[in-house]
C-alpha positions as a Markdown table, in Angstrom:
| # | Residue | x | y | z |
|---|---|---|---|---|
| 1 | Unk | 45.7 | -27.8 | -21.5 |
| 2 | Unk | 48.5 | -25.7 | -19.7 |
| 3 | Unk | 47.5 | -22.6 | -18.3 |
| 4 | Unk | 49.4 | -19.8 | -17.3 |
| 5 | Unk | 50.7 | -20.8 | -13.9 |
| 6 | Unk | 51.6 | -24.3 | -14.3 |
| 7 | Unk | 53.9 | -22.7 | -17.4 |
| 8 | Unk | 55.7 | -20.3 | -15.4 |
| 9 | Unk | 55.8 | -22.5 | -12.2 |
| 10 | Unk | 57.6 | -25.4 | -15.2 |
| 11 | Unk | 59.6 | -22.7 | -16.6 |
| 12 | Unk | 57.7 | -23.6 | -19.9 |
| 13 | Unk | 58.3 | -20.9 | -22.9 |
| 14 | Unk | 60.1 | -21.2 | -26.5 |
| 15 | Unk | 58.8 | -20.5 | -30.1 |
| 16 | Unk | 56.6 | -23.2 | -31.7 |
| 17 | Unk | 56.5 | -23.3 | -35.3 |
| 18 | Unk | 53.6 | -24.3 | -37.0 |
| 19 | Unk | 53.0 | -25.1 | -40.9 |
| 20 | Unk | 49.3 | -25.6 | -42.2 |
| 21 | Unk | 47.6 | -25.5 | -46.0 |
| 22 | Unk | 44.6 | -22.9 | -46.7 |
| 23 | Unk | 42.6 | -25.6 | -48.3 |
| 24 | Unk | 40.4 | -24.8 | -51.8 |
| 25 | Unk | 37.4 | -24.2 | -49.6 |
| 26 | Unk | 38.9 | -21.6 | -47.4 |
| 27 | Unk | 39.4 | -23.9 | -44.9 |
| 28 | Unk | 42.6 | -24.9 | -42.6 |
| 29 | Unk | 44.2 | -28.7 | -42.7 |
| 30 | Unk | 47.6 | -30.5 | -42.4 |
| 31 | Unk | 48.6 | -28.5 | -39.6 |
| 32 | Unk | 52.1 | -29.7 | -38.6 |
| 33 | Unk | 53.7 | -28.2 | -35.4 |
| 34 | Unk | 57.5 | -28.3 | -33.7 |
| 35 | Unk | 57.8 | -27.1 | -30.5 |
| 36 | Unk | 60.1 | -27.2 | -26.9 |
| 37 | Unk | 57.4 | -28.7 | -25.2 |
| 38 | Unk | 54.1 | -31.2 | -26.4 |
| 39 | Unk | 51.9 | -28.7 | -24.0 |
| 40 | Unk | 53.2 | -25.3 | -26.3 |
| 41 | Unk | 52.7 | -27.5 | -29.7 |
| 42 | Unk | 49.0 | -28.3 | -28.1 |
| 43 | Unk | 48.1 | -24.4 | -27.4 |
| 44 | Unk | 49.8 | -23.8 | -30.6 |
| 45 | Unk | 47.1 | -26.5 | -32.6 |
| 46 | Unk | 44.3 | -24.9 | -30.6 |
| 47 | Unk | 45.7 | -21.4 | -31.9 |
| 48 | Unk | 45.7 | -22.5 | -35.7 |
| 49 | Unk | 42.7 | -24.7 | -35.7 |
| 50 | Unk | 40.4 | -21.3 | -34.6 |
| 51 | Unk | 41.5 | -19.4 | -37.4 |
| 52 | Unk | 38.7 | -18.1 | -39.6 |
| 53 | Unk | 37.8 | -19.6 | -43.3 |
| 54 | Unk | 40.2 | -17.4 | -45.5 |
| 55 | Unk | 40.4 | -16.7 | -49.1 |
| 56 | Unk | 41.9 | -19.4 | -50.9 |
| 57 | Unk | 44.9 | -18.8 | -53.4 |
| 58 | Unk | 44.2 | -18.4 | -57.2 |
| 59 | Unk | 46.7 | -19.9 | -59.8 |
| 60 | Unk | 45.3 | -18.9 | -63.5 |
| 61 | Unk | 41.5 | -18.7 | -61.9 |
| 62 | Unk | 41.7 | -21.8 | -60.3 |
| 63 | Unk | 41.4 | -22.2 | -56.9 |
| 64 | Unk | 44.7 | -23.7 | -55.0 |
| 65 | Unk | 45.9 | -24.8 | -51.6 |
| 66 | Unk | 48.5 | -22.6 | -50.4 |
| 67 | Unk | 51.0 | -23.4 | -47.5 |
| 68 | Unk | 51.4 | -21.2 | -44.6 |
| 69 | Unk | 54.6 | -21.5 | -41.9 |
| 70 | Unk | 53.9 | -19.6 | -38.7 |
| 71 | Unk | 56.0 | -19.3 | -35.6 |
| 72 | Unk | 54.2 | -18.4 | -32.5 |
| 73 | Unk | 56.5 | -17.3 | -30.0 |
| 74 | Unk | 55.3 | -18.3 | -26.0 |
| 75 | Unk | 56.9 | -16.4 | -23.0 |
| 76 | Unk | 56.7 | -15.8 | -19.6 |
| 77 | Unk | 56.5 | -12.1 | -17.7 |
């Protein structure tokens, strides 16, 4: 994992963009990330995959996956 000084010492910062599905259960699957950088798109997983169970989507009272797209921005000060 990259921490905060080996990123700024690489110069290492951009927007990773992240799509997952809320799963029938609640849960979170497929995640699919696109990033500068394999260490970003790493924190970026790490990110997603910590996300609590949510409430899955409805479609006429049956319960549905529903995609989600997400960019999560990284940068330096």
């Amino acid at each position: 994992m990259l921490d905060a000084r080996t990123a700024q010492e690489m110069h290492i910062e951009g927007r990773v963009f992240t799509q997952f599905m809320i799963q029938k259960d609640g849960s979170i699957g497929n995640i699919l990330l696109r990033g500068p950088d394999k260490s970003l798109e790493a924190e970026a997983g790490r990110i997603i995959s910590k996300l609590p169970k949510m409430k899955p989507g409805k479609q006429r009272d049956q319960k549905v996956k529903v995609a989600f797209n997400i960019p999560i921005n990284f940068q330096l000060q």
